[in-house]
FIKOLZA-1660 file (N, C-alpha, C; in steps of 0.1 Angstrom, whole numbers, plus 5000, padded with zeros to 4 digits):
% residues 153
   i   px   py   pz ch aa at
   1 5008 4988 5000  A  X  N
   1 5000 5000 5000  A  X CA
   1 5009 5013 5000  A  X  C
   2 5020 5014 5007  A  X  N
   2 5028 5025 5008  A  X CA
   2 5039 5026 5002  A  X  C
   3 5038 5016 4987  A  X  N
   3 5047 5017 4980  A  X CA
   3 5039 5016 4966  A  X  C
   4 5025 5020 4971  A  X  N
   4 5017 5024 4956  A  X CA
   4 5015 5036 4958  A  X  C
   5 5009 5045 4971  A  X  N
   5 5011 5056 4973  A  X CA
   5 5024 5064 4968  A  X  C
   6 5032 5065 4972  A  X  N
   6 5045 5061 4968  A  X CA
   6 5047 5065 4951  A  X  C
   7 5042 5053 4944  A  X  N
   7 5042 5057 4930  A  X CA
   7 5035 5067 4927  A  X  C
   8 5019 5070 4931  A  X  N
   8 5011 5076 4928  A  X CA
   8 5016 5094 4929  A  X  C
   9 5024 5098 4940  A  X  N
   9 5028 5109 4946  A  X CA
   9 5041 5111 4936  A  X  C
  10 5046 5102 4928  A  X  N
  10 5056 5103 4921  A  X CA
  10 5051 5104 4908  A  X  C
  11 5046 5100 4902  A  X  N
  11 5037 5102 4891  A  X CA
  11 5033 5112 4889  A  X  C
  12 5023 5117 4903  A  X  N
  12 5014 5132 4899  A  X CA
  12 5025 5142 4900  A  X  C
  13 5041 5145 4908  A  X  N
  13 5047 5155 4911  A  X CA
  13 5058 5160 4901  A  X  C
  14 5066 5143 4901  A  X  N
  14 5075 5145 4892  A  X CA
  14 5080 5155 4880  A  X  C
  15 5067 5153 4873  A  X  N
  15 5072 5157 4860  A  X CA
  15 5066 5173 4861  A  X  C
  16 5061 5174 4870  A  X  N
  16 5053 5189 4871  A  X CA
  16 5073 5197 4875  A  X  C
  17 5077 5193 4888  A  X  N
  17 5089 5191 4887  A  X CA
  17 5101 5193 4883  A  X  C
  18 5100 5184 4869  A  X  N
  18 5106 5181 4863  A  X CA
  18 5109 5198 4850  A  X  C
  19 5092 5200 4849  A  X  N
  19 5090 5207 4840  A  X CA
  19 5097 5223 4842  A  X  C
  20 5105 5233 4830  A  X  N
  20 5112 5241 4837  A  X CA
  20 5099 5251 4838  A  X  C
  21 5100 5262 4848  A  X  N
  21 5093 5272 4846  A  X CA
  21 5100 5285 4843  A  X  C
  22 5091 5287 4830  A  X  N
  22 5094 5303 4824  A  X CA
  22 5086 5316 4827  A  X  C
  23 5091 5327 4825  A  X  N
  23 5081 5335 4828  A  X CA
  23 5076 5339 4812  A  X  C
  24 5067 5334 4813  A  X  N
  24 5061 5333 4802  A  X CA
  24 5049 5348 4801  A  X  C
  25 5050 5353 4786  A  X  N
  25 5038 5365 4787  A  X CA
  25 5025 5356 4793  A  X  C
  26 5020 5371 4803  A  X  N
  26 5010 5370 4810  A  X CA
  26 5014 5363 4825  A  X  C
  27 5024 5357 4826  A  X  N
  27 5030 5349 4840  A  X CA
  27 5039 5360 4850  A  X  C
  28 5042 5357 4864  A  X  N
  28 5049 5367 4869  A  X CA
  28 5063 5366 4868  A  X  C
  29 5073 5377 4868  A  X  N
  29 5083 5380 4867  A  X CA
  29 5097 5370 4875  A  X  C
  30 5089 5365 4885  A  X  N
  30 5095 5360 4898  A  X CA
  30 5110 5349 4888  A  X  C
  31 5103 5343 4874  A  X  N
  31 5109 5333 4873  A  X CA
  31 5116 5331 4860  A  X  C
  32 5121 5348 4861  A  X  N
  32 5131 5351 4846  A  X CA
  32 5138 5348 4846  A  X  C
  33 5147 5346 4864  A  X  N
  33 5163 5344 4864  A  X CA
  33 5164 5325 4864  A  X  C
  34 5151 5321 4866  A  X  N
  34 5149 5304 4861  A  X CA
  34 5151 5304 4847  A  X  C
  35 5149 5312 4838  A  X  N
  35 5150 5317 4824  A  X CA
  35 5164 5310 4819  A  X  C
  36 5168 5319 4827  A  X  N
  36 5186 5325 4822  A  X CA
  36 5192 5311 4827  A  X  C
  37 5187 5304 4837  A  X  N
  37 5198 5294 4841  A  X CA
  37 5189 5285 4833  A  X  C
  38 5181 5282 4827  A  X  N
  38 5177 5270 4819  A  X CA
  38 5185 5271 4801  A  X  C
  39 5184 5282 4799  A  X  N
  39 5188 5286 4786  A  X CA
  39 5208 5291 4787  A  X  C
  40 5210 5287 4798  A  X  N
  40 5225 5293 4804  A  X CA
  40 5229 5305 4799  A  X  C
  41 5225 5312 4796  A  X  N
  41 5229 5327 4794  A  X CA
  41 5226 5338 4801  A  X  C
  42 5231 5349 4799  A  X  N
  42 5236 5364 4808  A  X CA
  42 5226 5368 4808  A  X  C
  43 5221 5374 4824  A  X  N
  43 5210 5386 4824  A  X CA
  43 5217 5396 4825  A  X  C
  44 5204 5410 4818  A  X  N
  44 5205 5419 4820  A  X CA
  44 5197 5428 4829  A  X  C
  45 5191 5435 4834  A  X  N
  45 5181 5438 4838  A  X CA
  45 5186 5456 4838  A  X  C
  46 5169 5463 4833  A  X  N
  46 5172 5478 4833  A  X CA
  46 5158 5480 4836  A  X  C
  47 5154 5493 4843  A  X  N
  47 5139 5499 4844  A  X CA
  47 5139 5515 4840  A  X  C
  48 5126 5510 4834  A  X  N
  48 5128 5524 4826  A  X CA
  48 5108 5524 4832  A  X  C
  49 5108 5539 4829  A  X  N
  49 5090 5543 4832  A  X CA
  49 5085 5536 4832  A  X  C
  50 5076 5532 4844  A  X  N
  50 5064 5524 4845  A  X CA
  50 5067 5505 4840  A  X  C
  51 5082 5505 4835  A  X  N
  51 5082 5490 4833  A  X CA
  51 5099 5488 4836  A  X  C
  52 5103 5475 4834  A  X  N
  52 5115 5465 4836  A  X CA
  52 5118 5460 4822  A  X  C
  53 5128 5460 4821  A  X  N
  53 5131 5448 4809  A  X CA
  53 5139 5439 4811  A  X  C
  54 5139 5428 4812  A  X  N
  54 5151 5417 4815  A  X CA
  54 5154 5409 4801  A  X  C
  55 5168 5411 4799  A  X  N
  55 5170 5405 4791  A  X CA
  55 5181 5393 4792  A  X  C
  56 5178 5382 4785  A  X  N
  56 5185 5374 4785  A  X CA
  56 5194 5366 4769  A  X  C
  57 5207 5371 4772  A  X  N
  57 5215 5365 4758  A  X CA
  57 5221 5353 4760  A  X  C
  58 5220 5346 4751  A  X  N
  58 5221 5331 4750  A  X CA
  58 5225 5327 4733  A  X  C
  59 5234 5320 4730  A  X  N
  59 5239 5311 4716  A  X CA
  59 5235 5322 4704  A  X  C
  60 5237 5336 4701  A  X  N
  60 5235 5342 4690  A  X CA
  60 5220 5345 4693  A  X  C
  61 5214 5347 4707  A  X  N
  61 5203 5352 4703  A  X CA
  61 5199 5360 4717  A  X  C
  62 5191 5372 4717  A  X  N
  62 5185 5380 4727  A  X CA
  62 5174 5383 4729  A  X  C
  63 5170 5378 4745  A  X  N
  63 5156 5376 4743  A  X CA
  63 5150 5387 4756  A  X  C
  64 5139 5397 4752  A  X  N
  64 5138 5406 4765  A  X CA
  64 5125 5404 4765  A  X  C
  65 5127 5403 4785  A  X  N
  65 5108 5400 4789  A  X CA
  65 5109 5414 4797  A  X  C
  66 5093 5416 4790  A  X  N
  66 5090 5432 4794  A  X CA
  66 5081 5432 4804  A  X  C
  67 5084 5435 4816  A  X  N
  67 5074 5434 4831  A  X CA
  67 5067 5448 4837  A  X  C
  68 5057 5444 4842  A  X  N
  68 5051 5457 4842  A  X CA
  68 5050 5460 4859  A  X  C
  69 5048 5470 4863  A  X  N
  69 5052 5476 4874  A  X CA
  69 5045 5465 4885  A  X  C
  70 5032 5459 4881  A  X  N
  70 5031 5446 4890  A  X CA
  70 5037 5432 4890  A  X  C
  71 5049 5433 4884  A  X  N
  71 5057 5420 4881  A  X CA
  71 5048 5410 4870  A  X  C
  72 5041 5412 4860  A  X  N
  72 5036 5408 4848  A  X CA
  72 5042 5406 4838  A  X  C
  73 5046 5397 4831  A  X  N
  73 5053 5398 4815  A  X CA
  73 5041 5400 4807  A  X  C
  74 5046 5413 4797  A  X  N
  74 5037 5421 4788  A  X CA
  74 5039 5418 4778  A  X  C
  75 5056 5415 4776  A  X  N
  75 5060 5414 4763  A  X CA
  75 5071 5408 4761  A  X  C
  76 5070 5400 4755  A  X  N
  76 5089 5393 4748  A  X CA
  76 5092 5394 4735  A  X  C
  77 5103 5397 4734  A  X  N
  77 5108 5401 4722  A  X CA
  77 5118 5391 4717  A  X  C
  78 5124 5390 4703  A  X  N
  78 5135 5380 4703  A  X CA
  78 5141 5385 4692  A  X  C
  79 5155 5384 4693  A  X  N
  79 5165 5386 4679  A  X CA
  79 5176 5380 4677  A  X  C
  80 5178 5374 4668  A  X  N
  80 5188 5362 4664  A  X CA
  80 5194 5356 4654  A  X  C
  81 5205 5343 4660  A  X  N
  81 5202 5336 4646  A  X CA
  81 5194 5323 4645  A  X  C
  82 5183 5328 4657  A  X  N
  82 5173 5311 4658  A  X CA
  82 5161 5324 4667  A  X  C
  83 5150 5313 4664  A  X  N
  83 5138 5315 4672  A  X CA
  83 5136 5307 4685  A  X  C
  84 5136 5309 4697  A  X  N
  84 5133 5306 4711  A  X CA
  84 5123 5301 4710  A  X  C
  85 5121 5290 4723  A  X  N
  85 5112 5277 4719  A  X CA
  85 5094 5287 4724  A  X  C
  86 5089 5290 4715  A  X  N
  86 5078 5301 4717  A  X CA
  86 5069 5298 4725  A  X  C
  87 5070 5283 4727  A  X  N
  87 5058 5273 4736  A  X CA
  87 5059 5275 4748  A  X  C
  88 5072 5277 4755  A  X  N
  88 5077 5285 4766  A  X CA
  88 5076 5297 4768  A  X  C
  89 5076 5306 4761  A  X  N
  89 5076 5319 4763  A  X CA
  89 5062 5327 4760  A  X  C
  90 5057 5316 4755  A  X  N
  90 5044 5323 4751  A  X CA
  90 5031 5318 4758  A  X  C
  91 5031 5305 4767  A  X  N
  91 5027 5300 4778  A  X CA
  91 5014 5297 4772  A  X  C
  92 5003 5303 4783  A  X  N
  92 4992 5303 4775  A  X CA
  92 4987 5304 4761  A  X  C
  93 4990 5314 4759  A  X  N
  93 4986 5318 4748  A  X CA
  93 4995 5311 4735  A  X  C
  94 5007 5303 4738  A  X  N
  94 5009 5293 4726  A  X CA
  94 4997 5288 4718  A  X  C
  95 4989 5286 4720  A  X  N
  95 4979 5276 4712  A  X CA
  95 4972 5285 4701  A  X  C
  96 4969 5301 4707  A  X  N
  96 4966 5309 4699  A  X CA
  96 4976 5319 4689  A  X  C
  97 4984 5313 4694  A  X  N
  97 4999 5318 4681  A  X CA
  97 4997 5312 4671  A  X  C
  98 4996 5297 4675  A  X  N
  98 5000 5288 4664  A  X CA
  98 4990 5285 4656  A  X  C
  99 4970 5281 4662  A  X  N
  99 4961 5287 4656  A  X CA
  99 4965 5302 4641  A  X  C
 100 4967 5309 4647  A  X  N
 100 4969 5321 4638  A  X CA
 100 4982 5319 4628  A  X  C
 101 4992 5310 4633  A  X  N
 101 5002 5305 4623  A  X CA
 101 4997 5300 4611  A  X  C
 102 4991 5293 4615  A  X  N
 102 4982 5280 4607  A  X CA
 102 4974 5288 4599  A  X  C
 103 4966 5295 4602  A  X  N
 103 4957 5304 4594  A  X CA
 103 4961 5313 4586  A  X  C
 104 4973 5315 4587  A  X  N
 104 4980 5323 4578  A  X CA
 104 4989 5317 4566  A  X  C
 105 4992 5304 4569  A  X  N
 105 4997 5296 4561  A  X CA
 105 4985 5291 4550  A  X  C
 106 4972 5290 4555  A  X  N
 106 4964 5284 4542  A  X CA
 106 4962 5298 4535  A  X  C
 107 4961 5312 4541  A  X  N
 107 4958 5320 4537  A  X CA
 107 4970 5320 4522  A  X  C
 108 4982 5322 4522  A  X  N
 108 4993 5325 4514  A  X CA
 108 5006 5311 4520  A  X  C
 109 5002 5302 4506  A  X  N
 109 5011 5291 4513  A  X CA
 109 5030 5292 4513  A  X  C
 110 5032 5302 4499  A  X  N
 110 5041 5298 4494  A  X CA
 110 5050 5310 4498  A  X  C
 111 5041 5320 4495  A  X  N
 111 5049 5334 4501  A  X CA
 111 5061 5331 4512  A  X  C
 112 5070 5341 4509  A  X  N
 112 5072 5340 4522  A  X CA
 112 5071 5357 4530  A  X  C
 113 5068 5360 4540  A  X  N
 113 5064 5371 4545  A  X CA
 113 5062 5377 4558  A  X  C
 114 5064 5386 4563  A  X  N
 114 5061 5384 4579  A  X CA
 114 5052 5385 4585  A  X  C
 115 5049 5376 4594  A  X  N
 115 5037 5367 4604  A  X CA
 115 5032 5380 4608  A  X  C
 116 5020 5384 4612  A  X  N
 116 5015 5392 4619  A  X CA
 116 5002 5387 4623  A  X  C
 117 5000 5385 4637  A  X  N
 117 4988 5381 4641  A  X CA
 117 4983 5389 4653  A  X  C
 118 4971 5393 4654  A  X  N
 118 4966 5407 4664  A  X CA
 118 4949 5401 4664  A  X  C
 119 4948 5401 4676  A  X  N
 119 4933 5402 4684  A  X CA
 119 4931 5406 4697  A  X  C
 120 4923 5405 4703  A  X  N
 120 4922 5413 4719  A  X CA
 120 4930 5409 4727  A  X  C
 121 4934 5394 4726  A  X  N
 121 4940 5393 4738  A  X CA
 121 4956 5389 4733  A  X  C
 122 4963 5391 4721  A  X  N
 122 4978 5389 4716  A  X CA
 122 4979 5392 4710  A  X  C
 123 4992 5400 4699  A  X  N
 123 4998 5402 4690  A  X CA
 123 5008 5397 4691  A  X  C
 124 5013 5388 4679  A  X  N
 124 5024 5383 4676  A  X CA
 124 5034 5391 4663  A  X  C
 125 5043 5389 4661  A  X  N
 125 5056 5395 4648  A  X CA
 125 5064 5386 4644  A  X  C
 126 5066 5382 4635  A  X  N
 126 5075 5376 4632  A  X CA
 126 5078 5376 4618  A  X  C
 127 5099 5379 4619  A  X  N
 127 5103 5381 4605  A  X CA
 127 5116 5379 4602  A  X  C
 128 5123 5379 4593  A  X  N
 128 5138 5380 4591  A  X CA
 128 5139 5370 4580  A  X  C
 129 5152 5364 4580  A  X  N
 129 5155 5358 4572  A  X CA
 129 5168 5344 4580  A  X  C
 130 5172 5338 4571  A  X  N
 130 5183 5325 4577  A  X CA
 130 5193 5334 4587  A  X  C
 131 5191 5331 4596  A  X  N
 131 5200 5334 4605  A  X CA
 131 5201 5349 4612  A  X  C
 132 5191 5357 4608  A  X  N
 132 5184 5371 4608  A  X CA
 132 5172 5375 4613  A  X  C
 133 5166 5365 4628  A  X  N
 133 5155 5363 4630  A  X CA
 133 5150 5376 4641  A  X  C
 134 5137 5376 4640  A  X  N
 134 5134 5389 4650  A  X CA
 134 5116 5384 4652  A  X  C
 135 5109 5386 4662  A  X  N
 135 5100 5388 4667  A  X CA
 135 5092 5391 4680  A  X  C
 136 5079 5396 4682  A  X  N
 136 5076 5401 4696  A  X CA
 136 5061 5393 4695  A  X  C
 137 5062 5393 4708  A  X  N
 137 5048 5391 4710  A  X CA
 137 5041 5399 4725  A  X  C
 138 5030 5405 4724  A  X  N
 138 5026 5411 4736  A  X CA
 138 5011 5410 4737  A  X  C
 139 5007 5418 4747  A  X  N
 139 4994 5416 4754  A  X CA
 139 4986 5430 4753  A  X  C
 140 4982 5432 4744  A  X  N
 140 4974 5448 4746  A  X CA
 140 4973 5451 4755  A  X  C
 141 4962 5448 4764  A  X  N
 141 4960 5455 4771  A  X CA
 141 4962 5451 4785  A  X  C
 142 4974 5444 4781  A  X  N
 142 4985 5445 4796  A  X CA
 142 5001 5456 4798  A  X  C
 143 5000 5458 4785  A  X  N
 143 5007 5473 4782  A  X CA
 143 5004 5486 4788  A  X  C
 144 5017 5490 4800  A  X  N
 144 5016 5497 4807  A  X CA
 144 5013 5515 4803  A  X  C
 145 5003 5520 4807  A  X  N
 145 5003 5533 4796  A  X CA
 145 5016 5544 4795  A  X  C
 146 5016 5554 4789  A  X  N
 146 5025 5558 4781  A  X CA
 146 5037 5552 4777  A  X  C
 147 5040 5535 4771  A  X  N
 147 5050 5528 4769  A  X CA
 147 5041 5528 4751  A  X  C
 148 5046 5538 4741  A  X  N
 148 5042 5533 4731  A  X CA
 148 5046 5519 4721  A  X  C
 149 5043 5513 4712  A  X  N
 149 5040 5502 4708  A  X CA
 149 5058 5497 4704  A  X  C
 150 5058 5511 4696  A  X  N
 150 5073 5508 4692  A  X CA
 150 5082 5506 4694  A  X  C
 151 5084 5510 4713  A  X  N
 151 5095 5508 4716  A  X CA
 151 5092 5494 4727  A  X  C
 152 5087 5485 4724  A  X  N
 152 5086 5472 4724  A  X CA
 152 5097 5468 4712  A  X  C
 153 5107 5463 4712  A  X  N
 153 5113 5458 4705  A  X CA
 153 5130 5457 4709  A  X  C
% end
């Protein structure tokens, strides 16, 4: 009996665990510097009006989570010569990126062109070329006021 309990406690915990945590847009800030030591590269951290930026550089690529005065990620950004694993960083709202990927692929299969996907609750970007990658993704209306759009990036 207390060596099925046992499994059972190991089963349900383990892999939760196991699994790394990011601070992913919409998640709190607490677990950026888990960020940096999962992806082994250098933080930076700066605060500017009403927000934070932490950025973390890692293998040719730089990646900044934008936090808002209540420890929120608003926004991440990426630039490189690779795309960061988005399903991490995008947390939630991964499902509705990729939704919108997909939809833009039947829309124009062949093109090639930059991704732009925007509704109430996400905007995504994404663009560049081999080795020349860049994108953001944020949360409307978790964007801190007077932080205009553009200087997300």
């Amino acid at each position: 009996m207390i060596a099925l309990a046992t499994f059972v406690l190991l089963w349900l915990f383990v892999p939760a665990a196991l699994t790394p945590a990011w601070a992913s847009l919409g998640q709190a800030a607490a677990t950026i510097e888990q960020d940096r030591i999962m992806m082994k590269g250098q933080r930076q951290s700066r605060s500017s009006a009403g927000y934070s930026i932490d950025t973390i550089i890692v293998a040719g690529m730089k990646i900044k989570e934008y936090v808002s005065p209540d420890g929120v990620v608003f926004a991440v950004v990426w630039r490189g010569t690779g795309v960061p694993d988005l399903r991490l960083l995008l947390g939630e709202y991964f499902d509705e990126y990729r939704a919108g990927l997909t939809a833009s692929r039947h829309r124009t299969p062949r093109v090639r062109e930059p991704f732009r996907m925007k509704n109430d609750r996400l905007v995504v970007e994404r663009a560049g070329h081999s080795r020349s990658l860049w994108g953001r993704a944020y949360l409307p209306t978790r964007v801190p006021s007077g932080l205009r759009l553009e200087d997300i990036q």
